[in-house]
Structure formats: structure tokens, C-alpha cells
KEBA-699093 format. One line per field, with one value per residue (C-alpha): residue number from 1; x, y, z. Coordinates in nm, 4 decimals, decimal comma. Example, Ala and Ser with C-alpha at 12.3 -4.5 7.8 and 13.67 -1.06 7.14 Angstrom:
residues 2
pos 1 2
x 1,2300 1,3670
y -0,4500 -0,1060
z 0,7800 0,7140
END
This chain:
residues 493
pos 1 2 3 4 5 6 7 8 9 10 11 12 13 14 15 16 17 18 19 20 21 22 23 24 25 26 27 28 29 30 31 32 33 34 35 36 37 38 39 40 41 42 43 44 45 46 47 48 49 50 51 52 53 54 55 56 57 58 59 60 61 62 63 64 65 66 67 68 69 70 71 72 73 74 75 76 77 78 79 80 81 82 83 84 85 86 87 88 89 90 91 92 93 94 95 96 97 98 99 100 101 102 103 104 105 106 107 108 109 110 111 112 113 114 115 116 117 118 119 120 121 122 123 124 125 126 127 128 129 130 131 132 133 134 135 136 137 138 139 140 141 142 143 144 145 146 147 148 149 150 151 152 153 154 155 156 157 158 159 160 161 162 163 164 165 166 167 168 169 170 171 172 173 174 175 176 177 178 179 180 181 182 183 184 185 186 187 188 189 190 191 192 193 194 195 196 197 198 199 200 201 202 203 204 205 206 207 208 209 210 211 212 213 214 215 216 217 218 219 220 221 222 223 224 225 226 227 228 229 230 231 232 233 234 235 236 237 238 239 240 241 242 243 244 245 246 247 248 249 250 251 252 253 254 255 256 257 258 259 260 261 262 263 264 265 266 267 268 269 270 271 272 273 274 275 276 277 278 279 280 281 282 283 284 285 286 287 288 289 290 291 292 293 294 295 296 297 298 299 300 301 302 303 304 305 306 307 308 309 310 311 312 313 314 315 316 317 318 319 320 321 322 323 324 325 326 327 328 329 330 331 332 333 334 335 336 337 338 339 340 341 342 343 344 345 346 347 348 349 350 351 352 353 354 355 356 357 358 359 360 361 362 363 364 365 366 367 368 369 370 371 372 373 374 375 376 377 378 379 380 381 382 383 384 385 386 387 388 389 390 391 392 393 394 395 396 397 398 399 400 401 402 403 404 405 406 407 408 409 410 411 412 413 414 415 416 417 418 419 420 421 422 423 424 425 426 427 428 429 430 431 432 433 434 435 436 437 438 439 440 441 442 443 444 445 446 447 448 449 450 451 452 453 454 455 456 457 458 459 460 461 462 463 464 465 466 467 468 469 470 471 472 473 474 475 476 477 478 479 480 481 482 483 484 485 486 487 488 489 490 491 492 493
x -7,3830 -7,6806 -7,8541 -7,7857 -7,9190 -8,2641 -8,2901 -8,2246 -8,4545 -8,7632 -8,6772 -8,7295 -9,0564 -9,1928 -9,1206 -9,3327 -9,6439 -9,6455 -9,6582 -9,9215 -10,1275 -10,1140 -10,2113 -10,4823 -10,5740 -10,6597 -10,8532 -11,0494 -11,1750 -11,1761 -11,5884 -11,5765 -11,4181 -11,5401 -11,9625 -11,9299 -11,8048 -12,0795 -12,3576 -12,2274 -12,1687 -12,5304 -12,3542 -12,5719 -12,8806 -12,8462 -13,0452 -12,8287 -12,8902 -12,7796 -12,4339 -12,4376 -12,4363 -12,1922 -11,9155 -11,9930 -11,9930 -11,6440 -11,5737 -11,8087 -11,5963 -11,3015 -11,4354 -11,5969 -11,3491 -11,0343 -11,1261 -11,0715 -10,8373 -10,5861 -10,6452 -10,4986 -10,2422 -10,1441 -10,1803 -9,9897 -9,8075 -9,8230 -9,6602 -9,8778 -10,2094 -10,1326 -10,0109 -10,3102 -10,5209 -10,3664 -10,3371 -10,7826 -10,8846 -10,7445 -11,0130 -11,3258 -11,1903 -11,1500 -11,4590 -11,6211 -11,6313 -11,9213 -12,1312 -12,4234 -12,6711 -12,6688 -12,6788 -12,3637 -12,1626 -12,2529 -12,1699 -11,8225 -11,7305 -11,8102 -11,5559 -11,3011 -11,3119 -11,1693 -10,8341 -10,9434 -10,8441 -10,4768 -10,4601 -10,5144 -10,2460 -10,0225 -10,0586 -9,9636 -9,7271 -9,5449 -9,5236 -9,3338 -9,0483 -9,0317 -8,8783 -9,1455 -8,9837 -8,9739 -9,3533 -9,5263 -9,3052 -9,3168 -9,6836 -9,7217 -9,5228 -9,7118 -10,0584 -9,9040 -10,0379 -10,3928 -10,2582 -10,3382 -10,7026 -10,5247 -10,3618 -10,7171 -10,9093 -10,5673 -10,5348 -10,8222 -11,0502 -10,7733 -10,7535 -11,1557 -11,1646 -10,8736 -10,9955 -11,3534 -11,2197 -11,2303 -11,5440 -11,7625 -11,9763 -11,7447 -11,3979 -11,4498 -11,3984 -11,0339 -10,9989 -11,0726 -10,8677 -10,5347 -10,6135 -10,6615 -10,3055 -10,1256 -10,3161 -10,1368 -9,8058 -9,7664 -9,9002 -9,5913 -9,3484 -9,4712 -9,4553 -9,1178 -8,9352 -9,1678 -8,9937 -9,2615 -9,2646 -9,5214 -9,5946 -9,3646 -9,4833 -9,8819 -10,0472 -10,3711 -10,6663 -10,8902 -11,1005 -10,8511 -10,7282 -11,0510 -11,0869 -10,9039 -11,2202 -11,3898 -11,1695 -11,3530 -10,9732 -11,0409 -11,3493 -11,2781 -10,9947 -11,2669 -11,5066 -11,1703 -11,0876 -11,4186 -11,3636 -11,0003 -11,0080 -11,3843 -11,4372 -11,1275 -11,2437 -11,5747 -11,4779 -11,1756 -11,4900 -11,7226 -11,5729 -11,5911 -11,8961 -11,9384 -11,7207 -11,9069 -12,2696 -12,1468 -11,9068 -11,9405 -11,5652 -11,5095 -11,4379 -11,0767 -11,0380 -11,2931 -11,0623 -10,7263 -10,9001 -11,0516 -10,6248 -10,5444 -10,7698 -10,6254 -10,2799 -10,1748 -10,3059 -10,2112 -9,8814 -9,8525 -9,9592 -9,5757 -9,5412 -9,7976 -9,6870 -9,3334 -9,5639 -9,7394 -9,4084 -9,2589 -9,5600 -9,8196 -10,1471 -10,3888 -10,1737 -10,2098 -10,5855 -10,6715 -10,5397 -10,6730 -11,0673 -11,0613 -10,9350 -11,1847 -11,5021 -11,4028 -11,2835 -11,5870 -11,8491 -11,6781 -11,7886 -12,0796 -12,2329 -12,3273 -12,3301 -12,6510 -12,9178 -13,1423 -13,4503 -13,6056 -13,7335 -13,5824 -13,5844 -13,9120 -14,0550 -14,3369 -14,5653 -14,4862 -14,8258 -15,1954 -15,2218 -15,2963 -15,1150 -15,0017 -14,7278 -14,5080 -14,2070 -13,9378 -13,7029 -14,0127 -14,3433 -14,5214 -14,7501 -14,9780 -14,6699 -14,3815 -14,1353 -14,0558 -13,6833 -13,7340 -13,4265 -13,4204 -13,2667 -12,9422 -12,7705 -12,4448 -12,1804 -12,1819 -11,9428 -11,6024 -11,6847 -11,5319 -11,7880 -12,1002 -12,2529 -12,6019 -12,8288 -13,1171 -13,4221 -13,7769 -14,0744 -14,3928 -14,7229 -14,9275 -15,1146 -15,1874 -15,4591 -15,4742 -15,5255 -15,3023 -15,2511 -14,9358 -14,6671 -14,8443 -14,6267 -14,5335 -14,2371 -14,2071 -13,7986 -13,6494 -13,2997 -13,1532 -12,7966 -12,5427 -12,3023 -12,1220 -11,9052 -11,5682 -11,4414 -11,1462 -11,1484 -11,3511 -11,1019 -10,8365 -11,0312 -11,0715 -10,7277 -10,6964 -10,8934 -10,7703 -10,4331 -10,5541 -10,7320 -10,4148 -10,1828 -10,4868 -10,4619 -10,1102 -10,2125 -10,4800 -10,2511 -9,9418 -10,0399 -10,1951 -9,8683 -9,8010 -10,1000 -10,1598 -9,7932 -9,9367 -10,2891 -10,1757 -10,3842 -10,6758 -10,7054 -10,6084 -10,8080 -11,1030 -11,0187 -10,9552 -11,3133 -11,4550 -11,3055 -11,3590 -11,7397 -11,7091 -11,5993 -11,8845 -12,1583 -12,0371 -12,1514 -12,4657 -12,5547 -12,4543 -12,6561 -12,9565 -12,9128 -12,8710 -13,1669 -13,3467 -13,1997 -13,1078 -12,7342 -12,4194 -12,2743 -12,5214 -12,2412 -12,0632 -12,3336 -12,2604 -11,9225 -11,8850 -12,1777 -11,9410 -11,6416 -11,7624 -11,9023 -11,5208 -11,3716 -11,6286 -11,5704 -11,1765 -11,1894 -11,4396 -11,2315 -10,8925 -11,0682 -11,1610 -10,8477 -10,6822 -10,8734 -10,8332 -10,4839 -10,2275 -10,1085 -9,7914 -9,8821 -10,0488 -9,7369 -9,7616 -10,1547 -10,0792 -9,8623 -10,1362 -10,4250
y 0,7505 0,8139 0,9735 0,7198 0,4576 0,6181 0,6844 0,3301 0,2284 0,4556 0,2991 -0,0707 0,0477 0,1984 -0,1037 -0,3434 -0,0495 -0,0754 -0,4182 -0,4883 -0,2236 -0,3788 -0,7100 -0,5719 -0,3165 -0,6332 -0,8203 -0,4940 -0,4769 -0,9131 -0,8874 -0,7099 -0,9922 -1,2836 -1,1899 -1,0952 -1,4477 -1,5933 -1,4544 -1,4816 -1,8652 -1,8909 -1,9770 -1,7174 -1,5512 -1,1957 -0,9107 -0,5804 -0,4202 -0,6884 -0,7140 -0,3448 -0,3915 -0,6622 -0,4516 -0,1464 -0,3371 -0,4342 -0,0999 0,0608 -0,1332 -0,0222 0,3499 0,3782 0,2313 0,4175 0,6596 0,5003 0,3044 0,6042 0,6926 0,3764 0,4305 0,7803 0,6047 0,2371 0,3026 0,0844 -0,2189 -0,3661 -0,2207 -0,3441 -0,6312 -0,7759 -0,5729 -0,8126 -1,1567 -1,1022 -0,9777 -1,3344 -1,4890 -1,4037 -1,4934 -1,8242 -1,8707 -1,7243 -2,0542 -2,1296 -1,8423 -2,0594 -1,7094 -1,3118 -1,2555 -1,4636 -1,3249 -0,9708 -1,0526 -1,1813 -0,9236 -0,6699 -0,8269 -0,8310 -0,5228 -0,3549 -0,4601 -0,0650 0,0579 -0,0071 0,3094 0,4956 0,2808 0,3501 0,7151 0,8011 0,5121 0,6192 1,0030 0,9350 0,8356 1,0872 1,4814 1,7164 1,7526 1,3562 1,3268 1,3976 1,1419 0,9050 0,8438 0,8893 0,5710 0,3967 0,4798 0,3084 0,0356 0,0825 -0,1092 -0,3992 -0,3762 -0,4207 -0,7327 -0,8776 -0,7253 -0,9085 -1,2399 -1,3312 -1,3784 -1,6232 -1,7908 -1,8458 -1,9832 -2,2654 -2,3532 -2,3890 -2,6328 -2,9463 -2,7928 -2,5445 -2,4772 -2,4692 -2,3869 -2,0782 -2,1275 -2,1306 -1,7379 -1,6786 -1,9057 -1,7831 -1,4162 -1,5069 -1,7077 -1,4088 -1,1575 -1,4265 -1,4578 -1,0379 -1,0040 -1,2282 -1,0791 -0,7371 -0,8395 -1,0058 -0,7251 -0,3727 -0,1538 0,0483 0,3805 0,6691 1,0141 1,1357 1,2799 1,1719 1,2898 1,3790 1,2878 1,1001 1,3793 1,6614 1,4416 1,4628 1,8671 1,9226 1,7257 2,0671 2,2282 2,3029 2,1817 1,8565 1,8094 1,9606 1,7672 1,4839 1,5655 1,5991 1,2434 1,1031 1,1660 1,0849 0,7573 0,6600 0,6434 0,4751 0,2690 0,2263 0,2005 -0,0897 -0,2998 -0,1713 -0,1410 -0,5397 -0,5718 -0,2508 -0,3774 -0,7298 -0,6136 -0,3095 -0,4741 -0,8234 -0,8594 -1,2101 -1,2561 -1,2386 -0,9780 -0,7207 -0,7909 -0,6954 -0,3502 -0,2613 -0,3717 -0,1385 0,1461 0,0793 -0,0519 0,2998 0,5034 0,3012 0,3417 0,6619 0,7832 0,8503 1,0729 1,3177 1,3222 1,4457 1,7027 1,7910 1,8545 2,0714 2,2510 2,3067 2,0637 2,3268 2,3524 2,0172 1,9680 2,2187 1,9635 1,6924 1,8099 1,9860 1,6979 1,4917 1,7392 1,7305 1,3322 1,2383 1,4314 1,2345 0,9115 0,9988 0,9784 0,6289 0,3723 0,4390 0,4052 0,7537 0,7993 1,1571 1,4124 1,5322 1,8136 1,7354 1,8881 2,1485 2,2344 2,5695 2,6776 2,5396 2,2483 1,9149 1,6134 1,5154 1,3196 1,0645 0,9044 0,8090 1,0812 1,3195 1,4639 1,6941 1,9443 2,0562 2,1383 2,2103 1,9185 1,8430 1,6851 1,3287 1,2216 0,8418 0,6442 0,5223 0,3101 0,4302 0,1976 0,2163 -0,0481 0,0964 0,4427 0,6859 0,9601 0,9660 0,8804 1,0848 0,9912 1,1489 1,1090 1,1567 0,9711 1,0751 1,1376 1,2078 1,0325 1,1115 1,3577 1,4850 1,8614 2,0600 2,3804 2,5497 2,4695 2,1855 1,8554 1,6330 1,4091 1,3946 1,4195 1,1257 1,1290 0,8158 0,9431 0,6250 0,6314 0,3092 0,4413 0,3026 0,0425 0,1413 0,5295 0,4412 0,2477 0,5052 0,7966 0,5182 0,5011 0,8728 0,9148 0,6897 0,8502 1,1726 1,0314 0,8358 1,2053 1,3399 1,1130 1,1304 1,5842 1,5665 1,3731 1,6166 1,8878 1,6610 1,5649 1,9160 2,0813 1,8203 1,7011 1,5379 1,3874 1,2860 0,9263 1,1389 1,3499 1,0848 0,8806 1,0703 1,2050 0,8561 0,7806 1,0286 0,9101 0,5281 0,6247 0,7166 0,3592 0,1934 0,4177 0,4391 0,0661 0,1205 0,4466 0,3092 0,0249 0,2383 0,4624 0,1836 0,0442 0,4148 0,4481 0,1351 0,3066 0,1617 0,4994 0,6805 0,6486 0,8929 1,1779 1,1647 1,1765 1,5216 1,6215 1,5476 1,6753 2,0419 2,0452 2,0283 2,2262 2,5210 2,4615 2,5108 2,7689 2,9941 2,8880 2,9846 3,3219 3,3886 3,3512 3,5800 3,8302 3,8328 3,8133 3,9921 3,9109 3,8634 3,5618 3,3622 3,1351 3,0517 2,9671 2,8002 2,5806 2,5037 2,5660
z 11,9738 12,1838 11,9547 11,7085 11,9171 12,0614 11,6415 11,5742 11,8243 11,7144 11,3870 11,5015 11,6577 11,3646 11,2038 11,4576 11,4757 11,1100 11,0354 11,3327 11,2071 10,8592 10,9686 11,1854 10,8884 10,6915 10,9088 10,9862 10,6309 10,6114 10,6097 10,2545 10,0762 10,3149 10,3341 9,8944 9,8438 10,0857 9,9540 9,5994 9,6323 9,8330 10,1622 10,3272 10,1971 10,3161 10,1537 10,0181 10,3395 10,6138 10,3539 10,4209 10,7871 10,7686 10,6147 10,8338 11,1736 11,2162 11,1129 11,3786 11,7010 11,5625 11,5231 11,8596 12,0838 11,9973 12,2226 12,5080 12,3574 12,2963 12,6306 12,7592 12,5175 12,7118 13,0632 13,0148 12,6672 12,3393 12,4198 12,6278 12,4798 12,1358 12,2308 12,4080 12,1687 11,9114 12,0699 12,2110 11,8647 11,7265 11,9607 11,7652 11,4691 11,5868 11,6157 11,3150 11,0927 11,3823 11,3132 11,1294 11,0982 11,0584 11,3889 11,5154 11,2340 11,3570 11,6521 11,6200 11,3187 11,6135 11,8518 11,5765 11,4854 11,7880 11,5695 11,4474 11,7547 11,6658 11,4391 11,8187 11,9457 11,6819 11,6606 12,0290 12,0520 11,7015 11,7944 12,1381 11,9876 11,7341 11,7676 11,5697 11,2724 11,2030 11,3296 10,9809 10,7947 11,0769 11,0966 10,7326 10,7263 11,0141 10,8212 10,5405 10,7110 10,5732 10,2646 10,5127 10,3032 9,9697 10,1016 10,1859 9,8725 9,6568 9,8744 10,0088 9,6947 9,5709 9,9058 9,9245 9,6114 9,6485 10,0093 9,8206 9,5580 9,7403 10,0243 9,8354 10,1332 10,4364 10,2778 10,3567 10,6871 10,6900 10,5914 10,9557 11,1337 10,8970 10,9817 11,3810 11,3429 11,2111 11,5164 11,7412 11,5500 11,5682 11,8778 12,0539 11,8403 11,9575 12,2982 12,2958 12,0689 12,1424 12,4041 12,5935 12,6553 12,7304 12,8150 13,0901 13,3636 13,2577 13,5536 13,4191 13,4857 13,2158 13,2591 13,2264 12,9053 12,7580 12,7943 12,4860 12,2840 12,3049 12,0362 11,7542 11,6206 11,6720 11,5015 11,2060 11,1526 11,2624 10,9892 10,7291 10,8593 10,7569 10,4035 10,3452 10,5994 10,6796 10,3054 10,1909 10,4034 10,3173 9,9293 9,9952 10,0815 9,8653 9,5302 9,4982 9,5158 9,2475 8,9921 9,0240 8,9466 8,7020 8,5171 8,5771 8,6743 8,8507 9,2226 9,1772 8,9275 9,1256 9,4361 9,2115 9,0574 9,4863 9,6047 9,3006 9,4775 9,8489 9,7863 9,6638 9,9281 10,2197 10,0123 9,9228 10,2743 10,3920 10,0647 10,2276 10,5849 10,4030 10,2139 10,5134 10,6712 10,3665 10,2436 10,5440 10,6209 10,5123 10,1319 10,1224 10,2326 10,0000 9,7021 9,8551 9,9130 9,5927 9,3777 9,6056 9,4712 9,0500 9,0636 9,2610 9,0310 8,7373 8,8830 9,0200 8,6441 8,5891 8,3202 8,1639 7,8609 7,8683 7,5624 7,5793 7,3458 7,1211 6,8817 6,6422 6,3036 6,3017 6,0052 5,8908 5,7819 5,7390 5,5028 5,4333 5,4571 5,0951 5,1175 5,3828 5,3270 5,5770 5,4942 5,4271 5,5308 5,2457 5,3511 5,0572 4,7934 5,1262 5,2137 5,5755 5,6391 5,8439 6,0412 6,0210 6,3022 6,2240 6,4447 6,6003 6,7724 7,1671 7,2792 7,4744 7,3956 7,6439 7,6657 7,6174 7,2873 7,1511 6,8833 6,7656 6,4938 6,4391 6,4425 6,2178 6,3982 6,1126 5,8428 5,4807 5,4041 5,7411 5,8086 6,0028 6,1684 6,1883 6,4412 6,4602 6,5350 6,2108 6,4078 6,7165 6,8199 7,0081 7,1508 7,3050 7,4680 7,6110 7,8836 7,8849 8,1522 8,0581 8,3267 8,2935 8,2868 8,5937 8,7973 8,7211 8,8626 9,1398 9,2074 9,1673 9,4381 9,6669 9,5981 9,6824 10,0258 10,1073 10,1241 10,3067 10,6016 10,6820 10,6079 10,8757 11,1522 11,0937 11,3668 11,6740 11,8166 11,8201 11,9504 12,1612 12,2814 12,5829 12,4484 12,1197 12,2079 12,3175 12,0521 11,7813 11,8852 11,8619 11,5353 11,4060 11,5614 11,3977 11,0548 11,1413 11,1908 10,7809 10,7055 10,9063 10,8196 10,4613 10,3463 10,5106 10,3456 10,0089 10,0606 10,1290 9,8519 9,5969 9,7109 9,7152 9,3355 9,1650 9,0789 9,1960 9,1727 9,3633 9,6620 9,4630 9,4727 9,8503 9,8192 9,6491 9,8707 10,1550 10,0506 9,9446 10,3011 10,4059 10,1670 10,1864 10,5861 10,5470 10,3306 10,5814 10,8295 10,6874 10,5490 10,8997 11,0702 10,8168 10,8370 11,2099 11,2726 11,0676 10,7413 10,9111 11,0946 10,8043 10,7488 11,1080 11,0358 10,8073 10,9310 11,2511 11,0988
END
């Protein structure tokens, strides 16, 4: 009966970390929806860098201060943390519908964001309750929260718009207030229902706690984080904006096709802590950074128009010019082939579409030597890069980050039984610093290169860094311990 009661009540508080972190997962990622709708409606006038800034700010509190946040986690336990963390963050949002410039809006989207921090919170507050073998499945079910962004990139875009119907210039204003209402609304219910609880025995001192940061562990499973989290991240704000300016998708529609990216990995997030728990985190990883390379190198090619050279026709011997047609060039009694243009259908085509022809550079009577050019070759080759091949490999992607996250969190509760905030939270730094430095580097390298999909290129950069750096490490380890041991490496490494 016991045990059926300390298992009912580790249910009950999965259930309140996971909705909190959902509700603070969506305001985290509010500025995507809210600063795309402002500058597309002219509110505010911001260039494609200071909208770059915008959506990584938020993102950067909530990266930088779960650190010390998981520390406090450790020391006081989640109750109380999360609940004030909750009922502050509200605070700021409050008062966003003042912000009247760039500045102010920075400002308070930096103050709101510490609702990041809750992931920290979470993590050591969600493992506590849990014996080992439940701890994969358990916090694969509390990251389900991040679907928190799909609820914004679905709701919010629908909620700007009616709240603009009757006010075009300051309906907006009300997105802020309804997301600092619901911070509020959680926050007491948290406090009234949560039962706390923390490390037993936590003696330590913050910097003993912080000793185990020197692991090379830990920042591996940092740098894994940034991909599979920081990115998501970065992409649940970013894809509106893509699918806007590529394909010309309305406000609302580009906010269904990002929710269709970050619903199912927030989702799907629980399935991979239950296959990190049955097949191993490095099994898994291995999937999920290798699927992360070939999917990310298919969208990396964008939708594109390209004329080069192409194959011409040469004389085949000293002449003169006798005779030019358009399907023809003579040279003294010799005919030449001419490929005309033809033109070829482009629209909805899947793959990419080539046509070539040639061009005559020569004029009657001329004289000419051999091999010299008659038509120059031209090849015009069309991408129209399907939108919705596109958002498929989208959502395959996001699929494959979503089992990643809950892969890289399996093994800190049990490396790190006593620091699990510590150590969480600096891996969950580590991958939050992905999700505010991602908008800003895709905002520089679409400016750098005119290509939405440019963002891509670093993607697959990124993620054959961490695969190649698994793989050495995982080839190292085996060939230092015995082949004996490599289920046991396995399932730590």
C-alpha cells in the first residue's frame, strides 16, 4: 500500500512539473509568434537582425540561469523554486504591452525568459521521485512539455489576429497579459497541490556540487543537447517566419506547419526516454545524429533558379560559315545539330528539373577554326523545393530531436544521483544556449547569403561535429576496456 501511494504520489507530481513546464515552454518561445506579427503588421520597424535578437533573448535568460537555478533546486527542492519561478516570470509579462521601443521589449523578453529555467527545475525535481528504472520514461514525459511551443506557434497567431480585429495597432497587447494570467494560475496551483521534496542528506557545498562540471561527461552530453534542444528550439520560432517569405504561407497557416514541427517532438519525447531505457542512450544517439546529418543536407538545398553553361557545339574542322538555321549551323558542306529551347513545366515538381539548349555565336560567312565554338551551351536547372516534401522532412526532424532529448537526459540521474540539478542544469544550459544563439546566427547568415535555408548548412555542420565526436569517443572506450564490458558502456556511455 505504501508503495502504491509514494507511486501515486510521484504520479500527481509528474503531472503538475509537466503542465507548468508546458505553460512556461510556451511563453519561452511567445517572442517568435508575437515580434513576426509586429513587424509584419508594421507595429514595430525592426531590421532582420534586431528580430533575430528578439527571438534569441528570451531564450538566452532561460539558458544561462538554469545553472544556478538547478542548484537551488538541489538545496530547497521544486516546490518552492518553481513556484515563485512561475508566479515572478508572470510579472514582466505584464508589462510588455508598455514596451513602446526595441530596447524595452529586450528588456522585458529577458526577464521572462527565466520561465527556461523550469526545464532545471523539472529535471531534479522529476528524478527524486522516481527509482532508476522509471527515470528515462519519467522525464521523457516531463520534456513532453516542450510541446508548450506548438501551443503558441498553433494559438497564438489566431489569437493576434482576433484581438487585432477591432484594434489593429494595440490588440496585440493582450497576448501578454493571457500568457502572464496562466504563469499566475499554475503557479498557485503548484503551490497549493506540489509536495516538496529534495536530496536527502544534501550537505554539499555549492562548490563541491559544481566539481562534477569538469567531466568531460557533461559537456558532451552539453554539446549533444545543443542540437536536439537548442535547435528545436531555435526552429519552433524560426520556421514561421521561413515558411512566410519562402512560401508565402499566411500568419496562421505558417504557425500550423512550425506547431506541426514542435508538437511532435515535445510529444514524442516520452517514446525515447522508454527507448533510452530499453535500448541504451548511445543506440539511440547514434539514430538520432545520423538521421539529423542525411535529413538536414536534404533541406539545406534551397528553392532556387540556377543558368550556367552548358554543353555547346564545336566546329569539327576549318571552314566557313555557310549556313544558320535554328536547328542548324552548316560549316562549308557539314551540318551542326542546334538544340532549341523548349520550355519545360516547373510548377510542384519534386526534384529538381534541368533544361538545356544552345545559343549560336556565329554569323554567316564567317571563317572558323576547328574546335572553335558555334553555340554556346546554356543550362537553366530549377529547384522549386516542394513545400510540402519540405515540411515533412521538417517534422522528421523534429521527431528525431524530440527522442534525442529525452536519450541525452537518461544517464544524469544516474551518474549524478546527488547533482542531478547541477548537472542538468548545465547540460540544459548548454542546449538552451543553441536556441538563443540559433535565431541570431540564422539571421546573420541570411543576411550573409540571401537563403532562408542557409540555417540548414549549419545544421549538418553541427551535427557531424557530434556524431564524429561520439563515434571517437565510443571507439576509444572500446578499445580500452574489454569487449566484455561494452554492454555496460553502452549503457553509460
Amino acid at each position: 500500500m505504501t508503495n502504491s501511494n509514494s507511486l501515486s504520489q510521484s504520479h500527481k507530481i509528474l503531472f503538475l512539473n509537466t503542465l507548468a513546464f508546458t505553460v512556461c515552454f510556451a511563453c519561452w518561445t511567445l517572442n517568435g509568434v508575437l515580434v513576426t506579427f509586429l513587424v509584419d503588421n508594421g507595429i514595430f520597424k525592426w531590421s532582420v537582425v534586431q528580430v533575430g535578437w528578439l527571438l534569441g533573448i528570451p531564450i538566452l535568460t532561460g539558458s544561462i540561469m538554469r545553472l544556478p537555478i538547478g542548484i537551488l533546486t538541489d538545496k530547497f527542492g521544486g516546490k518552492y523554486v518553481f513556484s515563485i519561478l512561475l508566479l515572478l516570470c508572470s510579472i514582466p509579462l505584464f508589462l510588455l504591452p508598455l514596451a513602446d521601443s526595441f530596447f524595452m521589449f529586450a528588456l522585458l523578453s529577458f526577464l521572462f525568459g527565466m520561465v527556461g529555467t523550469s526545464f532545471a527545475v523539472g529535471i531534479g525535481y522529476t528524478s527524486i521521485w522516481y527509482p532508476k528504472e522509471w527515470q528515462g520514461r519519467a522525464l521523457g514525459i516531463f520534456g513532453m512539455g516542450n510541446a508548450g511551443a506548438a501551443i503558441t506557434t498553433f494559438l497564438a497567431p489566431s489569437l493576434l489576429n482576433h484581438f487585432s480585429i477591432e484594434d489593429p495597432q494595440n490588440g496585440w497587447k493582450l497576448l501578454p497579459i493571457l500568457y502572464g494570467a496562466a504563469l499566475v494560475i499554475i503557479g498557485v496551483i503548484f503551490l497549493v497541490f506540489a509536495k516538496n521534496k529534495k536530496i536527502e542528506n544534501q550537505t554539499k557545498t555549492v562548490s563541491q556540487m559544481l566539481q562534477s562540471l569538469k567531466s568531460v561527461r557533461v559537456w558532451r552530453f552539453g554539446a549533444y543537447y545543443f542540437l536536439v534542444f537548442g535547435c528545436f528550439v531555435a526552429y519552433s520560432q524560426w520556421l514561421l517566419p521561413n515558411f512566410m517569405n519562402v512560401y508565402q504561407t499566411s500568419l496562421v497557416m505558417g504557425g500550423m506547419f512550425a506547431t506541426m514541427f514542435s508538437l511532435p517532438s515535445g510529444v514524442i519525447r516520452a517514446f525515447g526516454g522508454y527507448l533510452s531505457d530499453k535500448f541504451g542512450a548511445r543506440k539511440v544517439m547514434y539514430w538520432v545524429l545520423g538521421s539529423s546529418v542525411i535529413l538536414s543536407a536534404l533541406l539545406m538545398v534551397p528553392k532556387m533558379d540556377i543558368t550556367t553553361a552548358g554543353p555547346g557545339v564545336m566546329a569539327g574542322k576549318k571552314g566557313t560559315i555557310t549556313s544558320i538555321s535554328e536547328t542548324n549551323v552548316t560549316v562549308g558542306e557539314k551540318d551542326f545539330p542546334i538544340n532549341k529551347k523548349v520550355e519545360k513545366p516547373t510548377e510542384n515538381s519534386i526534384f529538381p528539373t534541368k533544361n538545356s539548349w544552345q545559343e549560336v555565336v556565329v554569323t554567316q560567312n564567317q571563317e572558323v577554326k576547328k574546335k572553335e565554338l558555334l553555340a554556346k551551351g546554356i543550362t537553366h536547372i530549377h529547384f522549386d523545393a516542394n513545400m510540402w516534401v519540405y515540411l515533412v522532412l521538417v517534422i522528421l526532424i523534429g521527431i528525431s530531436w524530440g527522442i534525442g532529448k529525452a536519450a541525452v537526459y537518461k544517464h544524469i540521474p544516474e551518474y549524478f544521483p546527488t547533482e542531478v540539478g547541477v548537472v542538468g542544469g548545465m547540460v540544459g544550459m548548454i542546449g538552451g544556449l543553441g536556441g538563443f544563439f540559433g535565431p541570431i546566427i540564422f539571421s546573420y547568415l541570411l543576411t550573409a547569403t540571401g537563403i532562408w535555408s542557409s540555417s540548414w548548412i549549419f545544421i549538418l555542420l553541427f551535427s557531424a561535429i557530434c556524431l564524429i565526436w561520439m563515434h571517437l569517443t565510443v571507439t576509444k572506450i572500446m578499445n580500452e576496456k574489454q569487449p566484455s564490458l561494452s554492454r555496460e558502456m553502452e549503457r553509460k556511455k
